[in-house]
Biopython code that builds the backbone (N, CA, C, O; Angstrom):
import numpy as np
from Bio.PDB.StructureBuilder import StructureBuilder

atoms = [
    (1, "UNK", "N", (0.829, -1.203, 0.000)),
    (1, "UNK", "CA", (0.000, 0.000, 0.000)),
    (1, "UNK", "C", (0.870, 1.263, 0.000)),
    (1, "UNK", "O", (0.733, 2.235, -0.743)),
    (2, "UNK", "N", (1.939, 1.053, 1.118)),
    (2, "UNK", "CA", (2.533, 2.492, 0.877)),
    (2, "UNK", "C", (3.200, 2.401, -0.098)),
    (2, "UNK", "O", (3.597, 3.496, -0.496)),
    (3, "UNK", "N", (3.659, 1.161, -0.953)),
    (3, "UNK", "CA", (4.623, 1.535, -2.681)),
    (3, "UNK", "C", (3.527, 1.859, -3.347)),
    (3, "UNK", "O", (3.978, 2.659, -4.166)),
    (4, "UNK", "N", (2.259, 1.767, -3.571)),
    (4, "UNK", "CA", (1.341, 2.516, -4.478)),
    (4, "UNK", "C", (1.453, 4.173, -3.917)),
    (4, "UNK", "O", (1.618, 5.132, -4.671)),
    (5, "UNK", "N", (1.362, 4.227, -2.877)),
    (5, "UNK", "CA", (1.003, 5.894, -2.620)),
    (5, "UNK", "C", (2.725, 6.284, -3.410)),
    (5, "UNK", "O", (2.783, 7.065, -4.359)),
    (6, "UNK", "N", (3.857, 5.685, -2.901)),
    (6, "UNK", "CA", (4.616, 6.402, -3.352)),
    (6, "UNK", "C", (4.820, 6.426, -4.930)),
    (6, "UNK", "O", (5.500, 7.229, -5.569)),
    (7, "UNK", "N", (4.015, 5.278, -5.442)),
    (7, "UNK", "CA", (4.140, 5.772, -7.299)),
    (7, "UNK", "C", (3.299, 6.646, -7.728)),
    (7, "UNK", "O", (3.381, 7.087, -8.874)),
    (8, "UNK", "N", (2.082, 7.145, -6.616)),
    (8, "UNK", "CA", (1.091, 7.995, -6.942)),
    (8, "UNK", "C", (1.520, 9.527, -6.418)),
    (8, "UNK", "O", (1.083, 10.549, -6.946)),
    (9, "UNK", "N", (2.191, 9.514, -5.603)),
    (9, "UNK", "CA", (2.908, 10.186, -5.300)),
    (9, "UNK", "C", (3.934, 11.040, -6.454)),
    (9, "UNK", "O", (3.792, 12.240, -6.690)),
    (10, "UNK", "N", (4.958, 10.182, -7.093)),
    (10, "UNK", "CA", (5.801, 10.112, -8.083)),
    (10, "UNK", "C", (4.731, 10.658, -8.798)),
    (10, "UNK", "O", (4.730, 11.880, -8.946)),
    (11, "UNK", "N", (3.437, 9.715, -9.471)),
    (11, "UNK", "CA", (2.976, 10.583, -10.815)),
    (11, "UNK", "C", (2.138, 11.710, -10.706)),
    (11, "UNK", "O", (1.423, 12.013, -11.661)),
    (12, "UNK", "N", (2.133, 12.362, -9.680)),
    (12, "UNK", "CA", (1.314, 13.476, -9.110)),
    (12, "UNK", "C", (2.335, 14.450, -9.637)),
    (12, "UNK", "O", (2.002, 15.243, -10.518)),
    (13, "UNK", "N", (3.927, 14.434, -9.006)),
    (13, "UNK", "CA", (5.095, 15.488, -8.711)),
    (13, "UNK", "C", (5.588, 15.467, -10.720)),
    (13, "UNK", "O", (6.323, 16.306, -11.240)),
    (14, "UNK", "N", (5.010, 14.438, -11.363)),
    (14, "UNK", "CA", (5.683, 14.116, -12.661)),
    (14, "UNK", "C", (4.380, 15.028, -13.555)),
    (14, "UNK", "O", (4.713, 15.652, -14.563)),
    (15, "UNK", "N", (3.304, 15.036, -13.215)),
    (15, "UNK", "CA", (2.173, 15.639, -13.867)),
    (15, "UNK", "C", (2.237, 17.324, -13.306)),
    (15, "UNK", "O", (1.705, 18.287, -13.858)),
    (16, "UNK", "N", (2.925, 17.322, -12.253)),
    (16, "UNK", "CA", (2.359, 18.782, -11.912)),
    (16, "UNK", "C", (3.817, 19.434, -12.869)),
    (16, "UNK", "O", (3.688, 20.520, -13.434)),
    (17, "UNK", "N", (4.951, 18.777, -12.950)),
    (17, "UNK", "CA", (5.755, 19.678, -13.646)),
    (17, "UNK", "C", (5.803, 19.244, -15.201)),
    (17, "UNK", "O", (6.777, 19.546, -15.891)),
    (18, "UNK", "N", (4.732, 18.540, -15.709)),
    (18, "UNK", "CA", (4.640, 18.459, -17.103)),
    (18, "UNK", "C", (3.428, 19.724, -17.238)),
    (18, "UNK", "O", (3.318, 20.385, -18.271)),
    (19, "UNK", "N", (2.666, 19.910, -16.179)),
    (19, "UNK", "CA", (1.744, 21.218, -16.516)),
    (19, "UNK", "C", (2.315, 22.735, -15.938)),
    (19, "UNK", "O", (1.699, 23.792, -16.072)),
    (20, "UNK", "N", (3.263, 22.621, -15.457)),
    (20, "UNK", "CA", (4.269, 23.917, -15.491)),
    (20, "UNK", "C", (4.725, 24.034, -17.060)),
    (20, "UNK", "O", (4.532, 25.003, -17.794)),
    (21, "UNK", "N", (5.447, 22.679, -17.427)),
    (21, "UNK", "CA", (6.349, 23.034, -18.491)),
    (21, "UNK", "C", (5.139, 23.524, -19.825)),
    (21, "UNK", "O", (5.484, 23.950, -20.927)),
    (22, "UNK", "N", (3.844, 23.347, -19.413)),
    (22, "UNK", "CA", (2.730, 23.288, -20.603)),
    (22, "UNK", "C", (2.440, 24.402, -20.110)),
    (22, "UNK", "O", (1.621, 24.925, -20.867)),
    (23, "UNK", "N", (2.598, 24.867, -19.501)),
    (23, "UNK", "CA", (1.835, 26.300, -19.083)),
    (23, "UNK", "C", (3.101, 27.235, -19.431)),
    (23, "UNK", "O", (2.754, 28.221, -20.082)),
    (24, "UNK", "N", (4.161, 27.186, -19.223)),
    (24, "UNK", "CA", (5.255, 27.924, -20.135)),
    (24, "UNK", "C", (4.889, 28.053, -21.586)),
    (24, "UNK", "O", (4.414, 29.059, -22.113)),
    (25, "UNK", "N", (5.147, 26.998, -22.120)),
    (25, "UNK", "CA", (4.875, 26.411, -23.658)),
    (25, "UNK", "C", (3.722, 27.652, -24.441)),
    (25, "UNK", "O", (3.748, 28.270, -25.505)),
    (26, "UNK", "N", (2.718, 27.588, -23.209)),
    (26, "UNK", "CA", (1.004, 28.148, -22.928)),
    (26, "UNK", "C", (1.900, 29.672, -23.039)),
    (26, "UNK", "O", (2.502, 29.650, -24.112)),
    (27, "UNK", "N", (2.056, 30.399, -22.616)),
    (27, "UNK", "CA", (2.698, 31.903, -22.370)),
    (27, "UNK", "C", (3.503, 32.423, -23.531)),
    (27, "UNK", "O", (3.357, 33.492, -24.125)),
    (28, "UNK", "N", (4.837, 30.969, -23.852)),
    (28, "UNK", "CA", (5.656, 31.242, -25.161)),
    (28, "UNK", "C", (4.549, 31.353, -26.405)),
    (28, "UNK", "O", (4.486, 32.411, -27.031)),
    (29, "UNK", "N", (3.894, 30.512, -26.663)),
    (29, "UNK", "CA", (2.705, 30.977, -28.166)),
    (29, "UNK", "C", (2.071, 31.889, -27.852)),
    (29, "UNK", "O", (2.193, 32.730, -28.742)),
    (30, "UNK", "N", (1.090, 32.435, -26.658)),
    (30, "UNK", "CA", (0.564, 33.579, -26.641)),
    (30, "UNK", "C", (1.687, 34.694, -27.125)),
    (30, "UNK", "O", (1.388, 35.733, -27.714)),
    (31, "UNK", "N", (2.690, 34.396, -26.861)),
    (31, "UNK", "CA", (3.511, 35.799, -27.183)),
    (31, "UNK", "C", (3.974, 35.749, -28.208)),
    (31, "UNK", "O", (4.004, 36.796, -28.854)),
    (32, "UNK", "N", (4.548, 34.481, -28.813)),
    (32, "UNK", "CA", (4.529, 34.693, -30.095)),
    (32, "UNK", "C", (3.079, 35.490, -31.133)),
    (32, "UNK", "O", (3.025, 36.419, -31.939)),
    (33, "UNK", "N", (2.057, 34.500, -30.543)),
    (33, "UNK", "CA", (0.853, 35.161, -30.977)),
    (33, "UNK", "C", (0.174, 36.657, -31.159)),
    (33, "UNK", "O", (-0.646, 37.056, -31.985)),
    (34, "UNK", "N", (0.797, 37.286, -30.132)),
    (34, "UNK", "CA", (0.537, 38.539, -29.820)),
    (34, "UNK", "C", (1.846, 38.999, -30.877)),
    (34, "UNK", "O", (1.544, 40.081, -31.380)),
    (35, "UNK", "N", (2.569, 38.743, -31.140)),
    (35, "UNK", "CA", (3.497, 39.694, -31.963)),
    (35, "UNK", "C", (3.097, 39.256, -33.446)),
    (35, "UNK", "O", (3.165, 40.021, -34.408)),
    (36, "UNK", "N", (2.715, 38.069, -33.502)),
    (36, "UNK", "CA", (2.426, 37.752, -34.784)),
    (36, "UNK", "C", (1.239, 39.155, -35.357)),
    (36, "UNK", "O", (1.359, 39.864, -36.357)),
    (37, "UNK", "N", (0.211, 39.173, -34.364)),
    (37, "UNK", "CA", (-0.652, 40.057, -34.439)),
    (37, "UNK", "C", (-0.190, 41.528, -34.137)),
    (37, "UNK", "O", (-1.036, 42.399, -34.340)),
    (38, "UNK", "N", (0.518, 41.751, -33.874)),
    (38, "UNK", "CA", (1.775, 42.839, -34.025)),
    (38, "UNK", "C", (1.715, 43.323, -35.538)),
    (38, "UNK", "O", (1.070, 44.230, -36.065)),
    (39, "UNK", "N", (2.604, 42.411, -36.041)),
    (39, "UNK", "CA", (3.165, 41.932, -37.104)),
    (39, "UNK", "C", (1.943, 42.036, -38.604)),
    (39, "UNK", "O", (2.185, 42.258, -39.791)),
    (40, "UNK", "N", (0.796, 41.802, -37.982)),
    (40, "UNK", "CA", (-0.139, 41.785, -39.430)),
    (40, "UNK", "C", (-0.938, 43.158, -38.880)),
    (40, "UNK", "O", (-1.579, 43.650, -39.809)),
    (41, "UNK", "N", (-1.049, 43.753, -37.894)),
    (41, "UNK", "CA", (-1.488, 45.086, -37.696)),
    (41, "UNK", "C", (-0.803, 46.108, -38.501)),
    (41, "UNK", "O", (-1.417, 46.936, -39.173)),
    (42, "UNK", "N", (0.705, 46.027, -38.413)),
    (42, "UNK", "CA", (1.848, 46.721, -39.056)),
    (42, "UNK", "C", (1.860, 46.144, -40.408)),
    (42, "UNK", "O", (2.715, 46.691, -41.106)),
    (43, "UNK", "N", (1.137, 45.135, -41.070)),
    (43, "UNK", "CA", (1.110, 44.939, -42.615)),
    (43, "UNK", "C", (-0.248, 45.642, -43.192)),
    (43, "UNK", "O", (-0.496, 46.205, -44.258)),
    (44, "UNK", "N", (-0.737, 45.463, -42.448)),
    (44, "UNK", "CA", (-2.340, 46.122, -42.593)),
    (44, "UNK", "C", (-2.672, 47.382, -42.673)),
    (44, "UNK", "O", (-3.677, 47.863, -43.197)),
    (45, "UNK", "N", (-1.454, 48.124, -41.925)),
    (45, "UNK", "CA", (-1.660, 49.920, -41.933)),
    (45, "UNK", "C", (-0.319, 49.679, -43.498)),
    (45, "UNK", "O", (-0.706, 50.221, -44.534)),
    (46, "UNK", "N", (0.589, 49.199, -43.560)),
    (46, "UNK", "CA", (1.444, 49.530, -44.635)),
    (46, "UNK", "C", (0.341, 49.360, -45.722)),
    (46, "UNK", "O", (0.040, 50.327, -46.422)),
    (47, "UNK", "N", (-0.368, 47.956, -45.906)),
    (47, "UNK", "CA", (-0.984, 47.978, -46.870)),
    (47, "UNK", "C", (-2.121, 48.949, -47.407)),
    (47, "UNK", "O", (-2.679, 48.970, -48.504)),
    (48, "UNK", "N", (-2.245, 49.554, -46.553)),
    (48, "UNK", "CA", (-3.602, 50.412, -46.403)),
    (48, "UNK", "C", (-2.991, 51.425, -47.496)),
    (48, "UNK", "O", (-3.451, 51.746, -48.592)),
    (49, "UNK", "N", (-1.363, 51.977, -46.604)),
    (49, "UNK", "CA", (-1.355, 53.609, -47.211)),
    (49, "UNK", "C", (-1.143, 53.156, -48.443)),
    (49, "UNK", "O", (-1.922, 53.557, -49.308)),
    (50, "UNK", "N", (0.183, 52.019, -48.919)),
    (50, "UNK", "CA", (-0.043, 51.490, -50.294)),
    (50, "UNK", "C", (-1.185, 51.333, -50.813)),
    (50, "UNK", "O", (-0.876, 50.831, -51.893)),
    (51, "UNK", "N", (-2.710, 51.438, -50.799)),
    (51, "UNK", "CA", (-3.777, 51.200, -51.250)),
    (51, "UNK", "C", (-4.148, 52.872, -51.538)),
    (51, "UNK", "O", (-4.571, 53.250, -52.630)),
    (52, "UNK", "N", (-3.956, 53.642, -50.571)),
    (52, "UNK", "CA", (-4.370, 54.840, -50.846)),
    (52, "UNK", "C", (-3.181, 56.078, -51.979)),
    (52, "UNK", "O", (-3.530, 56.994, -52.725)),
    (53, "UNK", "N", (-1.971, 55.632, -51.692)),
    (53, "UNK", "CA", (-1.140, 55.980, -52.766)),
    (53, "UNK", "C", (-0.963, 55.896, -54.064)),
    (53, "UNK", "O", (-0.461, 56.622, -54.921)),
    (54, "UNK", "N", (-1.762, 54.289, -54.031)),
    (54, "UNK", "CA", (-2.228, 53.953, -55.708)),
    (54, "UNK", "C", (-3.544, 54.697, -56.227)),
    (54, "UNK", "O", (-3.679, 55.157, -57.361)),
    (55, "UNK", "N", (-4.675, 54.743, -55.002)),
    (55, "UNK", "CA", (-5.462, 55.598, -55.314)),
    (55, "UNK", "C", (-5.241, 57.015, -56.127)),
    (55, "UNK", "O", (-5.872, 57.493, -57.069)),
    (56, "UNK", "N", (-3.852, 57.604, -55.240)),
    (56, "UNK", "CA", (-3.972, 58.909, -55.575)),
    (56, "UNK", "C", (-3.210, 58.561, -57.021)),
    (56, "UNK", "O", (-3.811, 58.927, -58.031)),
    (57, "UNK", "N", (-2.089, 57.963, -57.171)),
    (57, "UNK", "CA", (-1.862, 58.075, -58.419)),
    (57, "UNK", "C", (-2.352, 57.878, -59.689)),
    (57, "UNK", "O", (-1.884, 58.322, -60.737)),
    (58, "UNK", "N", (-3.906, 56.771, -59.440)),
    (58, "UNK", "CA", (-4.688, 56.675, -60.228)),
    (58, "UNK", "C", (-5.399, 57.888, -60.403)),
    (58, "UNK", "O", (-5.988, 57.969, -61.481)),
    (59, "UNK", "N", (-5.504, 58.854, -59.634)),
    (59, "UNK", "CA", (-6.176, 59.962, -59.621)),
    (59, "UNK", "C", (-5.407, 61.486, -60.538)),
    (59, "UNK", "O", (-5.886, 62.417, -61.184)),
    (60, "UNK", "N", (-4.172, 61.117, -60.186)),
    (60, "UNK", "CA", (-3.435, 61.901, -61.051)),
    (60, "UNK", "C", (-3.253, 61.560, -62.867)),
    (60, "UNK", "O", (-3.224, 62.345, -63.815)),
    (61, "UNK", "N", (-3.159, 60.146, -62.817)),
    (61, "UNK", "CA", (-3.221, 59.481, -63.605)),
    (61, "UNK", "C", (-4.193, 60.196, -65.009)),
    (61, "UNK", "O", (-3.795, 60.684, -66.067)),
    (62, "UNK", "N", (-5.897, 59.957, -64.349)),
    (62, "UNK", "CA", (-6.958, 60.210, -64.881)),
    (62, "UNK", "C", (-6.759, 61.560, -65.145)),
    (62, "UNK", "O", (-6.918, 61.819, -66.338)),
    (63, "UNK", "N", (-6.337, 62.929, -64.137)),
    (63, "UNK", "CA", (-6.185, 64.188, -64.455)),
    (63, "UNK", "C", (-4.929, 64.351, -65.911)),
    (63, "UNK", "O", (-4.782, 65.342, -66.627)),
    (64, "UNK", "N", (-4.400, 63.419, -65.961)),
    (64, "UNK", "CA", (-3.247, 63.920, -66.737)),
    (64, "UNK", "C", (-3.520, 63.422, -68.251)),
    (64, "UNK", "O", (-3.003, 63.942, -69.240)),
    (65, "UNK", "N", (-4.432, 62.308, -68.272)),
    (65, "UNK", "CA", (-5.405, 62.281, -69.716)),
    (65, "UNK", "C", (-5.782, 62.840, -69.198)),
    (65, "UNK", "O", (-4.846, 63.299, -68.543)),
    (66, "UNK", "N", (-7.143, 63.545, -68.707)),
    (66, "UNK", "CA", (-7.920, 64.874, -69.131)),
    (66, "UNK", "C", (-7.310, 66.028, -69.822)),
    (66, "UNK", "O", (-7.833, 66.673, -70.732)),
    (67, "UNK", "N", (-5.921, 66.257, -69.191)),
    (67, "UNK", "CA", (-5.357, 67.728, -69.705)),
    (67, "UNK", "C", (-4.572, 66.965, -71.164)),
    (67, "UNK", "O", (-4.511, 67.716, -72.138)),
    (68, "UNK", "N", (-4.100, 65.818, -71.312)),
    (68, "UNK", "CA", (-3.993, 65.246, -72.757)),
    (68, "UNK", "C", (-5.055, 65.638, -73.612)),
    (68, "UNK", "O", (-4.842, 66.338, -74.602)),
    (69, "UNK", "N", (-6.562, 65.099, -73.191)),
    (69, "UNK", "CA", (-7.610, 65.352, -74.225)),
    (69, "UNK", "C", (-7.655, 66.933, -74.677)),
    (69, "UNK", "O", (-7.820, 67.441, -75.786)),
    (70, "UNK", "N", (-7.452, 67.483, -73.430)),
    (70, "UNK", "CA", (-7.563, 69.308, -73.744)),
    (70, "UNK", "C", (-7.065, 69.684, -74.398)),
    (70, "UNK", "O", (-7.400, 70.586, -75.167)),
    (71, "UNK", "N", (-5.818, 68.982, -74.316)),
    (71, "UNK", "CA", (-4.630, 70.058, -75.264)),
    (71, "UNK", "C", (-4.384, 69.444, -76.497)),
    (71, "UNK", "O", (-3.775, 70.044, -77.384)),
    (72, "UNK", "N", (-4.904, 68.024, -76.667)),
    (72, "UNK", "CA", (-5.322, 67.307, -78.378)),
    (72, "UNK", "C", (-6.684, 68.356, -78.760)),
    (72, "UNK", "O", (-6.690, 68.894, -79.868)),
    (73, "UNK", "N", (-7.626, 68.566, -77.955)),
    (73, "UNK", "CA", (-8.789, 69.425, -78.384)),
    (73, "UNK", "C", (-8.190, 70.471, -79.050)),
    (73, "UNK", "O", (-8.426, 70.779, -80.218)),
    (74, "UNK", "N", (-7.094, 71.243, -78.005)),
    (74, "UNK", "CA", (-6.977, 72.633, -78.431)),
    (74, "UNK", "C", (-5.954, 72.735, -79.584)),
    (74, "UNK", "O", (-5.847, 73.734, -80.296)),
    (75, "UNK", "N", (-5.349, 71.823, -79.682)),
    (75, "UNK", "CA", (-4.614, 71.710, -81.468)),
    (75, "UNK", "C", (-5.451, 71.275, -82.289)),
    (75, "UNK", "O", (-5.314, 71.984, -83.286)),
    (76, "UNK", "N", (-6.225, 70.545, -82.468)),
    (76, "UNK", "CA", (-7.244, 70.516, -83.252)),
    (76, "UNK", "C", (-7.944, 71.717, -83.407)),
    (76, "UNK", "O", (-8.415, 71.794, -84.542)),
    (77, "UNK", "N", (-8.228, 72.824, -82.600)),
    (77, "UNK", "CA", (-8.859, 73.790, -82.798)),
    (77, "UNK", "C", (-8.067, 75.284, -83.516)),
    (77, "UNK", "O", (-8.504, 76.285, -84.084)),
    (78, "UNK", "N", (-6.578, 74.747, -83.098)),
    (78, "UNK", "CA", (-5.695, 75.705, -83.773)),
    (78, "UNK", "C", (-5.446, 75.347, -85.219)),
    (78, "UNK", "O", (-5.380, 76.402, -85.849)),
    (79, "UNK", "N", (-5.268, 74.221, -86.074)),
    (79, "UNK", "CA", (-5.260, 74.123, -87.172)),
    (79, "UNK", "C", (-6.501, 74.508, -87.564)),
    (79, "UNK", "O", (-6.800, 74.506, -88.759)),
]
sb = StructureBuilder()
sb.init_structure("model")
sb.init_model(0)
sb.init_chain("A")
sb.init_seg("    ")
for serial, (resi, resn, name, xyz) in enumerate(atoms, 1):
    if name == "N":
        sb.init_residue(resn, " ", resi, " ")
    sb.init_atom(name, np.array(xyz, "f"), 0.0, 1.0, " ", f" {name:<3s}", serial, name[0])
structure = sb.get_structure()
C-alpha cells in the first residue's frame, strides 16, 4: 500500500511539472501570438497607405489624360 502511494505520489510530482512546463509552452505561443498580431497590424496599416497611394496616383493618372484630351482638343482647334 505504501509503494502505491509512493508511485502515486511520483505521478502526481511528474504531472504537476509536465503542466508547469505546458503552461510555459502556454505563455511562449501567446507571445509569439501577440506579436504575430503585431506583425499583421503593421502589414495592414502599410498595406492600407499602399492602397491609398495607388489611389492617388490613379487619380493623377486620370487628371493627366484629361489635360492630354484638352490640349489634343486645343490643337485641333488651332489648325
Amino acid at each position: 500500500m505504501e509503494k502505491k502511494l509512493g508511485e502515486m505520489e511520483e505521478a502526481k510530482i511528474e504531472l504537476e511539472e509536465k503542466l508547469k512546463q505546458m503552461e510555459v509552452e502556454k505563455d511562449e505561443l501567446e507571445e509569439r501570438l501577440e506579436m504575430m498580431e503585431i506583425e499583421r497590424d503593421e502589414a495592414n496599416q502599410m498595406l492600407a497607405k499602399m492602397e491609398t497611394k495607388q489611389y492617388e496616383l490613379g487619380q493623377k493618372l486620370v487628371k493627366m489624360e484629361e489635360e492630354k484630351v484638352e490640349m489634343g482638343e486645343k490643337l485641333m482647334t488651332i489648325d
